[in-house]
KENUNU-868912 format. One record per residue (C-alpha): residue in three letters; x, z, y; chain. Coordinates in Angstrom, 1 decimal. Example, Ala and Ser with C-alpha at 12.3 -4.5 7.8 and 13.67 -1.06 7.14 Angstrom:
BEGIN
@r->ALA&px->12.3&pz->7.8&py->-4.5&c->A
@r->SER&px->13.7&pz->7.1&py->-1.1&c->A
END
This chain:
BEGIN
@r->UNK&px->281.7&pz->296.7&py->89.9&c->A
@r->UNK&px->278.4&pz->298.6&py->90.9&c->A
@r->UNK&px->275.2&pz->297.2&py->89.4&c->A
@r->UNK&px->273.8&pz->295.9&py->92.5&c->A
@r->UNK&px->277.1&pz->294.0&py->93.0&c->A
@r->UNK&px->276.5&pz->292.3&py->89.7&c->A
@r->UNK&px->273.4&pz->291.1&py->90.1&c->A
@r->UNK&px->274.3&pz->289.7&py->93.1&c->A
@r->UNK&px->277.4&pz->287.9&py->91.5&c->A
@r->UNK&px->275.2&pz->286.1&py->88.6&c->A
@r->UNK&px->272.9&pz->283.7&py->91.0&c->A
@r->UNK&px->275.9&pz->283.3&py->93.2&c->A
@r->UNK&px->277.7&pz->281.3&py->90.0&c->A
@r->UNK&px->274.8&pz->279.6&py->89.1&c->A
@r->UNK&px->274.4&pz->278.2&py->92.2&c->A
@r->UNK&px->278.3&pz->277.5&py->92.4&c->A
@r->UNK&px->277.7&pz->276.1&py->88.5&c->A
@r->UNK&px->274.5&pz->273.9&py->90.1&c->A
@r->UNK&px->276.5&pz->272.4&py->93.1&c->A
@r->UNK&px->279.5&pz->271.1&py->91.1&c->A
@r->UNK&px->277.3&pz->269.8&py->88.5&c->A
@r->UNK&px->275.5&pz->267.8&py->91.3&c->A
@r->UNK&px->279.1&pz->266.5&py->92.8&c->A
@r->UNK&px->280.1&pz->265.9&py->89.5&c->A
@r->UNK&px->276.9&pz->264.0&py->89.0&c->A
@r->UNK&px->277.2&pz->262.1&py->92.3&c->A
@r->UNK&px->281.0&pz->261.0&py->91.2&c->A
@r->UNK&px->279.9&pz->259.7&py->87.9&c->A
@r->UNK&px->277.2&pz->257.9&py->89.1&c->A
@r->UNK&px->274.6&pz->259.8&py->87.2&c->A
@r->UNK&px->270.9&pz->259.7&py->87.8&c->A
@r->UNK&px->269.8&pz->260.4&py->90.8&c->A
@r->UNK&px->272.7&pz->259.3&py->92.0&c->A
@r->UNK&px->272.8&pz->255.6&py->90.9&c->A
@r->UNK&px->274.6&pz->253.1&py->92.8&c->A
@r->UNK&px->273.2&pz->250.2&py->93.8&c->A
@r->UNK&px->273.6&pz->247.1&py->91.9&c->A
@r->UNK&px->275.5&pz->244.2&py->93.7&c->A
@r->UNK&px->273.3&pz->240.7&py->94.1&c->A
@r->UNK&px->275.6&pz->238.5&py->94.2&c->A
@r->UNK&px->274.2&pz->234.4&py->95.6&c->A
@r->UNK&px->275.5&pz->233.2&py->92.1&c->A
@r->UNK&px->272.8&pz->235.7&py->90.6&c->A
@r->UNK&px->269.8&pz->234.5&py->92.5&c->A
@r->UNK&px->267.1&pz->232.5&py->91.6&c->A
@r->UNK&px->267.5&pz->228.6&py->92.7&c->A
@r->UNK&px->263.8&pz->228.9&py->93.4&c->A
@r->UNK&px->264.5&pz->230.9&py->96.5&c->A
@r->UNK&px->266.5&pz->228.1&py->98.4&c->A
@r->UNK&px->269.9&pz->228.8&py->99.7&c->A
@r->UNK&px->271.2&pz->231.5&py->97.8&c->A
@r->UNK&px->273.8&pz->232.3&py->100.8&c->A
@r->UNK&px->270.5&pz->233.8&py->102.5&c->A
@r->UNK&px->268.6&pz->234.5&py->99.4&c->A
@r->UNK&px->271.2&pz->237.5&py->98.3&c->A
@r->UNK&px->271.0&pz->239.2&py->101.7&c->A
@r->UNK&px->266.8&pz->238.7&py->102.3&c->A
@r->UNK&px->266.4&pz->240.3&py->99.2&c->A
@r->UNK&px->269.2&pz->243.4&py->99.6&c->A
@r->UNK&px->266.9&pz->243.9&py->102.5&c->A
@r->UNK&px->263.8&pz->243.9&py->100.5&c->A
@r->UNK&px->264.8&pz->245.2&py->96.9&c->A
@r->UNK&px->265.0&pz->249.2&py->96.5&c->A
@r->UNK&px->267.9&pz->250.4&py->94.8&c->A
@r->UNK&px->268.6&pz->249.9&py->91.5&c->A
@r->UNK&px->271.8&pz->250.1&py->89.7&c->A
@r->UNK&px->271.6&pz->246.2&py->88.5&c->A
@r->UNK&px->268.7&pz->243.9&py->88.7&c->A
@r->UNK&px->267.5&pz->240.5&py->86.8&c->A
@r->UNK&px->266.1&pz->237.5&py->87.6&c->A
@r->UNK&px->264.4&pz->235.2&py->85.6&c->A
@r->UNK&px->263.7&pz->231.7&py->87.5&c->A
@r->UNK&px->261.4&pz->228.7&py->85.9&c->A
@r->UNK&px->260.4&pz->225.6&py->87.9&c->A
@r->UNK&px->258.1&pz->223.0&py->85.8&c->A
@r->UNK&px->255.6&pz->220.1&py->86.7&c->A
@r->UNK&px->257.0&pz->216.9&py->88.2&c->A
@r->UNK&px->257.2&pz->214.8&py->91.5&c->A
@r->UNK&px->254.7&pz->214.1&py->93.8&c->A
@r->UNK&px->255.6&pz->210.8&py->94.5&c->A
@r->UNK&px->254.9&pz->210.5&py->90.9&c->A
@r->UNK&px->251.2&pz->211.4&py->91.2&c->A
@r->UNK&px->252.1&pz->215.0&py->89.4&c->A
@r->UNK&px->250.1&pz->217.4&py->90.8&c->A
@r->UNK&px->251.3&pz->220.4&py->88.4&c->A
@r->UNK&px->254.3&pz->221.8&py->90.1&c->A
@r->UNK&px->254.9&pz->225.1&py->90.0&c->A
@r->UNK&px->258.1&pz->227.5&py->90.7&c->A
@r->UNK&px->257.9&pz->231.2&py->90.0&c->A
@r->UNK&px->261.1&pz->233.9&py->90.6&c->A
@r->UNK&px->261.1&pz->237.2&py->88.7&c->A
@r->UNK&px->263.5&pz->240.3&py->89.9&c->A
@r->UNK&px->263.7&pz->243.3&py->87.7&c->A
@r->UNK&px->265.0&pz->246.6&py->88.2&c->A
@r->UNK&px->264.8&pz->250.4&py->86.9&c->A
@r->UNK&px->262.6&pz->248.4&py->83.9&c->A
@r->UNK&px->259.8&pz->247.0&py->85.9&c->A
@r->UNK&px->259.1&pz->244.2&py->88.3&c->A
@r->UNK&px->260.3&pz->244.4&py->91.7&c->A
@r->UNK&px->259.9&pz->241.2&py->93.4&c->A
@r->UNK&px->257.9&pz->237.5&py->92.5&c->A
@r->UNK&px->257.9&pz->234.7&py->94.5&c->A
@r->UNK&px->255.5&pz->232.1&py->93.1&c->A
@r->UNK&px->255.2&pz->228.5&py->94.8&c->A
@r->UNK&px->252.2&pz->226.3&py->93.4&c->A
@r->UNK&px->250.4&pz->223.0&py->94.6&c->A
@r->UNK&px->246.8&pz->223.7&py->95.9&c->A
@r->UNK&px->244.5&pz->220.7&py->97.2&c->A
@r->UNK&px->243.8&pz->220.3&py->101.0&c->A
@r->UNK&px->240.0&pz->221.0&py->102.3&c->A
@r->UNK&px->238.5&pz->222.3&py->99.3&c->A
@r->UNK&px->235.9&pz->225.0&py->99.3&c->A
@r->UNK&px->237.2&pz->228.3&py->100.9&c->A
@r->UNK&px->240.5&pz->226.7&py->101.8&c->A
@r->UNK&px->241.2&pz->226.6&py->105.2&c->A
@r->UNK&px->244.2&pz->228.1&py->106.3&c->A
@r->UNK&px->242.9&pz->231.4&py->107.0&c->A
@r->UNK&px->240.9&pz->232.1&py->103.7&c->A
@r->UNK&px->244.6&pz->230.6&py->102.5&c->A
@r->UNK&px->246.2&pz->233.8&py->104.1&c->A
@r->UNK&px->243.8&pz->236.6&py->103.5&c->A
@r->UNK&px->243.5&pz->236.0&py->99.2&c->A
@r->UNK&px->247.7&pz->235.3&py->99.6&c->A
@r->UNK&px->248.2&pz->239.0&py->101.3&c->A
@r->UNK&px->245.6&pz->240.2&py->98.8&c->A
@r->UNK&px->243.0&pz->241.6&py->101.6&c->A
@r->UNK&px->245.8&pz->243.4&py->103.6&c->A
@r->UNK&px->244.2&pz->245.0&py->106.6&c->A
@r->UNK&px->244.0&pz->242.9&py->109.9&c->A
@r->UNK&px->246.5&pz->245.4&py->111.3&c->A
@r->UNK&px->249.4&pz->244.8&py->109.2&c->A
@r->UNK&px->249.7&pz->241.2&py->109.0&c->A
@r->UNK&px->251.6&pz->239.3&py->111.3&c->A
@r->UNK&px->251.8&pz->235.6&py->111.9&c->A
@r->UNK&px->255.3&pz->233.7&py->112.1&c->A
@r->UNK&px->256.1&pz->229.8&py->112.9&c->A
@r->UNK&px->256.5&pz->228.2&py->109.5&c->A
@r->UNK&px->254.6&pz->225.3&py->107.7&c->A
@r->UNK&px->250.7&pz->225.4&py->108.6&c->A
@r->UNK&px->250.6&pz->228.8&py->108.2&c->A
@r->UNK&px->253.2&pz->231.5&py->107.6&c->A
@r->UNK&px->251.7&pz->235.1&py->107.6&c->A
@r->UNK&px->253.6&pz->238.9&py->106.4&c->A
@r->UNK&px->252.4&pz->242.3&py->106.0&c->A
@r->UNK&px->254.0&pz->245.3&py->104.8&c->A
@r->UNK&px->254.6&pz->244.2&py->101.0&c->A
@r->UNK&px->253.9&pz->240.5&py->101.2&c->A
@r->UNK&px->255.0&pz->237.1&py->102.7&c->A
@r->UNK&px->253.3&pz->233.9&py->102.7&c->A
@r->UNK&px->253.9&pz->230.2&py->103.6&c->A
@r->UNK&px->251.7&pz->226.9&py->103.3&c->A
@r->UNK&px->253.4&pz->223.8&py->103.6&c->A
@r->UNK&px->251.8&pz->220.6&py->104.0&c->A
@r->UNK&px->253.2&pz->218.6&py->101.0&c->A
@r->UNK&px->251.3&pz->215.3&py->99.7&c->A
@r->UNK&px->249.0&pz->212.9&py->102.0&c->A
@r->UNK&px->246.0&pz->211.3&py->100.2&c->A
@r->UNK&px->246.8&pz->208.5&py->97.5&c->A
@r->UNK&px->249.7&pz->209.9&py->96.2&c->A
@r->UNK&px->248.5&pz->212.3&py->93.9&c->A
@r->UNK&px->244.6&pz->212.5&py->92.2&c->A
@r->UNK&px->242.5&pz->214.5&py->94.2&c->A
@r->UNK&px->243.6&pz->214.3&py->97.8&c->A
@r->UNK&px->246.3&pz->216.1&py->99.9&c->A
@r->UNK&px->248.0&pz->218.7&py->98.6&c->A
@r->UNK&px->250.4&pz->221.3&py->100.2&c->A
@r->UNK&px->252.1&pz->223.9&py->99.1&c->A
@r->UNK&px->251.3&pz->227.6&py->98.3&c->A
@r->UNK&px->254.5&pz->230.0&py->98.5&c->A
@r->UNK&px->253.9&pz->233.6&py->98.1&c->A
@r->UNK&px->256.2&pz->236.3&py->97.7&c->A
@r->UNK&px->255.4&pz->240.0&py->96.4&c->A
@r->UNK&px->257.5&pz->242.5&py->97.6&c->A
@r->UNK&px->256.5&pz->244.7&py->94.7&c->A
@r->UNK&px->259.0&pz->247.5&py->94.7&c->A
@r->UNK&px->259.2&pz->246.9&py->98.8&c->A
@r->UNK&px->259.6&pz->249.9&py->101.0&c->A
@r->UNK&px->257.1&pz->249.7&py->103.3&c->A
@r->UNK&px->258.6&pz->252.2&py->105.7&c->A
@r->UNK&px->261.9&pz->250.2&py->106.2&c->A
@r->UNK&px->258.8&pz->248.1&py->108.3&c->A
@r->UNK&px->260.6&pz->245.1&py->110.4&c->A
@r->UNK&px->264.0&pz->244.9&py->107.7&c->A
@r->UNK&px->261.6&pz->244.6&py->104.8&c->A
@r->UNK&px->259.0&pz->242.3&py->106.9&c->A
@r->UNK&px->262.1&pz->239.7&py->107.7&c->A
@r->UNK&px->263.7&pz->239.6&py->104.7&c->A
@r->UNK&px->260.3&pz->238.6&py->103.1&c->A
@r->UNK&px->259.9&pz->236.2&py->105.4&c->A
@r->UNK&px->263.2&pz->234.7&py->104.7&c->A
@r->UNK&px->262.7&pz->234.5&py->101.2&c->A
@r->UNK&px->259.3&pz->232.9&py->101.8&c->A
@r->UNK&px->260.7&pz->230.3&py->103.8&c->A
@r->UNK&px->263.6&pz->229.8&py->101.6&c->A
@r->UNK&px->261.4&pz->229.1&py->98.6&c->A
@r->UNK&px->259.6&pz->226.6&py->100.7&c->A
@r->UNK&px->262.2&pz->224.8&py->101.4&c->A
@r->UNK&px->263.5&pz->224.5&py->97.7&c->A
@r->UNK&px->260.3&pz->223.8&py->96.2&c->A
@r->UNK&px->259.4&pz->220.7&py->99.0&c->A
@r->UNK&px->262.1&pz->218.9&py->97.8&c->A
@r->UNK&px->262.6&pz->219.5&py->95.0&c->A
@r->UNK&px->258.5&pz->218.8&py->94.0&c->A
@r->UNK&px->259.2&pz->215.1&py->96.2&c->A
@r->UNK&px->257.0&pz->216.4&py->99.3&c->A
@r->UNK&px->256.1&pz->213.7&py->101.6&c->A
@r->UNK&px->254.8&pz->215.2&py->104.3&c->A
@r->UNK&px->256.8&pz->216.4&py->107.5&c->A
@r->UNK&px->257.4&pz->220.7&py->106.1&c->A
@r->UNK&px->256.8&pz->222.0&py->109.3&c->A
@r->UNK&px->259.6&pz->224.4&py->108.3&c->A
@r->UNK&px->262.2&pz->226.0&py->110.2&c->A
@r->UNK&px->265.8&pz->225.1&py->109.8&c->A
END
């Protein structure tokens, strides 16, 4: 074989040696070809509501990851009870870091700064006018690229120390790929109203949700 020949025959074999180490790679299931880890509705946090539409809202949201985690606490009491310390919070992990939280809390009705509106800009943390949208659920249910909120009207003066109360639900779409845009935006939302639903009865609400069935 001439000398030009062979030079030409070494880069050739890497190449060959590169592209069956990739299929190989791909077969096993070796980085960066990881598959994607099932979420199964027996996996998901109860704090999210129905887990039926809980598992697909957040295979719509979550990027892939070959398993994920979720860690789910609910505390305080019942409304009804004059408890005004409820709080549920939903952790999903991935790849070693957080990918998702949903956190629903109470928050009082009328105070300083809390109308509706001031409600939805500090819960989308400042997102830009542009990318929020508005959608029919509780008093107020906005969305932006990353982030979906919902405020529910909860307790009606009397029942709990300090007024009326609804509540906050607020779901961070950490790991969210914001160019999947409408996909990610609606399984957000889903999730968002989903956790609202859990959390106002399960915190006693007695106030009409306002919620979508």
């Amino acid at each position: 074989m001439s000398a030009k020949s062979t030079k030409l025959a070494i880069p050739l074999a890497a190449l060959l040696a590169v592209a069956l180490g990739g299929t190989a790679a791909y077969v096993l299931g070796v980085p960066p070809f990881e598959e994607r880890g099932d979420i199964g509705a027996e996996s998901v946090c109860e704090s999210l509501g129905d887990p039926e539409k809980a598992a697909p809202a957040l295979e719509r949201v979550l990027p892939d990851s070959p398993e994920y985690s979720f860690d789910d606490t609910v505390s305080g009491g019942s409304v009804a009870q004059g408890d005004s310390n409820y709080t549920a919070d939903c952790f999903v992990s991935g790849n070693g870091k957080i990918l998702l939280s949903a956190r629903t809390e109470l928050v009082p009705v009328g105070s300083p700064g809390g109308t509706p509106e001031d409600w939805a800009s500090e819960a989308l943390d400042g997102s830009s006018p542009e990318e929020e949208e508005t959608f029919a659920a509780g008093s107020k249910g906005v969305v932006s690229a990353d982030r979906a909120a919902v405020l529910v009207p909860c307790a009606g003066p009397g029942n709990v120390p300090g007024g009326s109360y609804s509540l906050s639900v607020v779901v961070d779409g950490k790991g969210a790929d914001g160019e999947s845009g409408s996909r990610v935006r609606r399984g957000l939302t889903d999730l968002a109203v989903g956790a609202a639903q859990f959390s106002h009865e399960k915190a006693g609400c007695d106030l009409p949700s306002e919620l979508p069935s």
